[in-house]
N, C-alpha and C positions, 0 to 999 in steps of 0.2 A: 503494500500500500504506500498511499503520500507520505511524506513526514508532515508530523501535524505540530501545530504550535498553539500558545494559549495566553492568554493574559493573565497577568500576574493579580492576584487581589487590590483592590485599592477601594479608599472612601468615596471616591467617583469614578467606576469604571468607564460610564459612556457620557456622551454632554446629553440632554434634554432630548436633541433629535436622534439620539439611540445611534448614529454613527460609529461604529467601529475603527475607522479609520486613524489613524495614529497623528497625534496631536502634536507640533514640534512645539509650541507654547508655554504645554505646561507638561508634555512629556507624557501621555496619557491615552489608550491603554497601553503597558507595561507587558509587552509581546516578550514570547519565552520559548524555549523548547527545554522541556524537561530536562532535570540531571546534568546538565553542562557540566557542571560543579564537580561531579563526582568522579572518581576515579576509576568506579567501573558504570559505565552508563547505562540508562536502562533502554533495552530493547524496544519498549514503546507506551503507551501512558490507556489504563482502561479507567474508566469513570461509569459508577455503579450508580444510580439513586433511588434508595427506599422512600424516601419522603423528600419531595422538594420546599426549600422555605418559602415565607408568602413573600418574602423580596431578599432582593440579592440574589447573589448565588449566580449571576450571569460569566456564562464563559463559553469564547468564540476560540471556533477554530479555519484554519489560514491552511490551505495546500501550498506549503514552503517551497517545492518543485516549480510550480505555475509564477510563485513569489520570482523564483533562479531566471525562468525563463520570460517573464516578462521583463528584464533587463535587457541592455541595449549589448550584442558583444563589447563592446569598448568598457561599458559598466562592468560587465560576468569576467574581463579579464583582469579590470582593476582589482576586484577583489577574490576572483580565484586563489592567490597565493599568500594568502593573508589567513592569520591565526586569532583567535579571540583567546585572549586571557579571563580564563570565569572564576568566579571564588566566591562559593557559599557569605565566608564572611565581610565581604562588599557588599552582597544584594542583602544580607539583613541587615548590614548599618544605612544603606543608602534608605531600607523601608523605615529602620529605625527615626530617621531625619526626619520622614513624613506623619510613623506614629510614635512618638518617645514610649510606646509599651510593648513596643515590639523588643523580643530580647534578644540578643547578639549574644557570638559564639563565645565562649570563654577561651584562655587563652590553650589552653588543654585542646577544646574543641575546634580550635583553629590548626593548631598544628597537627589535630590528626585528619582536616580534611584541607590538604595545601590545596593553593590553584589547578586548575587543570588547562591545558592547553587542545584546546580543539578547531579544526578547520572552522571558518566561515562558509564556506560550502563544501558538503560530503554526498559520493555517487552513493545512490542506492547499489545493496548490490544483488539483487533480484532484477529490478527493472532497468537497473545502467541508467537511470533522470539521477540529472545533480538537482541540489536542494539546498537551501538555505539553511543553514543546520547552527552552527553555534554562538552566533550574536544574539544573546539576552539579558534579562536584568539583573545576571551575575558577572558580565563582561564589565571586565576593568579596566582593558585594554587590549588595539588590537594592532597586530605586530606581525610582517613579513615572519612567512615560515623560518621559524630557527633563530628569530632575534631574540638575543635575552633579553631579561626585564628586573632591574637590580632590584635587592630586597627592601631596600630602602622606598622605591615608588611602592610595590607593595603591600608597603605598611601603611603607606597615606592611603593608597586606595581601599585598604582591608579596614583600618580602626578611624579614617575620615568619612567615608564615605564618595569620596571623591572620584572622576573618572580623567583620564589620561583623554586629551583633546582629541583622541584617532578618534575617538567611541562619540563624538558628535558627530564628525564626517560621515562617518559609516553611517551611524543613525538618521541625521539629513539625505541621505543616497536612498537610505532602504525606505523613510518614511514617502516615495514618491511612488512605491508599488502601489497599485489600486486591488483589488479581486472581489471576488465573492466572499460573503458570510456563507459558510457551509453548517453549519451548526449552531442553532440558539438555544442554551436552557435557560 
């Protein structure tokens, strides 16, 4: 199947006219693909529901493939060889910023889940479609395959919340995909 991607929780997911579309404004909804963060990733994302609440709880999904190939070649080769630095403990300080009760990793908890490094776009490998695969709200920065990235940035990105300027670019390029909502709960 597609890689599928999701928006991250937030106190406003969509504006009033229910638009999904990615907000460069105030940065909103907060598009994701699962697991980035992790060091073993997961295969793919199921969602079960017993009882849905009488609000909230909206979560849109993006065929990340269609996202690849609605870019222009000159865009799909800019970012072909480019890396997304993800890290659990960025995306909960940066959520933290938004809700101060959100809890960030302890220091323990950080070092046992370091950053991960993964493609910006990865082939399927059943269907051979590339896809939009690891720019999301745990990207801390993103970096020509095999650049390092000193411990010192890091820690500003991990314990500030902060993002290294690549991750506006990038974010600016990808917020001009358009597509379908394929799924509404």
């Amino acid at each position: 199947g597609n890689l599928i991607s999701v928006p991250s929780s937030s106190t406003a997911l969509l504006p009033p006219d229910g638009c999904c579309q990615y907000r460069p404004e105030d940065r909103q909804p907060v598009w994701h693909t699962d697991g980035c963060h992790r060091q073993r990733k997961p295969i793919g994302s199921a969602f079960f529901c017993r009882a849905a609440p009488a609000e909230g709880a909206q979560t849109c999904f993006a065929d990340a493939a269609a996202g690849w190939a609605s870019l222009s070649p000159d865009e799909q080769e800019r970012l072909d060889g480019l890396e997304c630095i993800c890290s659990l403990a960025h995306h909960d300080r940066k959520i933290q910023l938004r809700r101060p009760e959100y809890p960030t990793l302890t220091p323990e908890q950080r070092a046992a889940n370091p950053p991960q490094r993964v493609p910006l776009a990865l082939v399927h490998p059943a269907t051979g479609r590339k896809a939009m695969y690891g720019f999301n709200s745990s990207t801390c920065c993103v970096v020509p395959k095999g650049t390092p990235c000193d411990q010192t940035s890091l820690d500003r990105y991990d314990l500030e919340g902060l993002e290294d300027p690549s991750v506006g670019i990038v974010r600016d390029l990808l917020a001009r995909i358009t597509g379908d909502l394929v799924v509404w709960d």
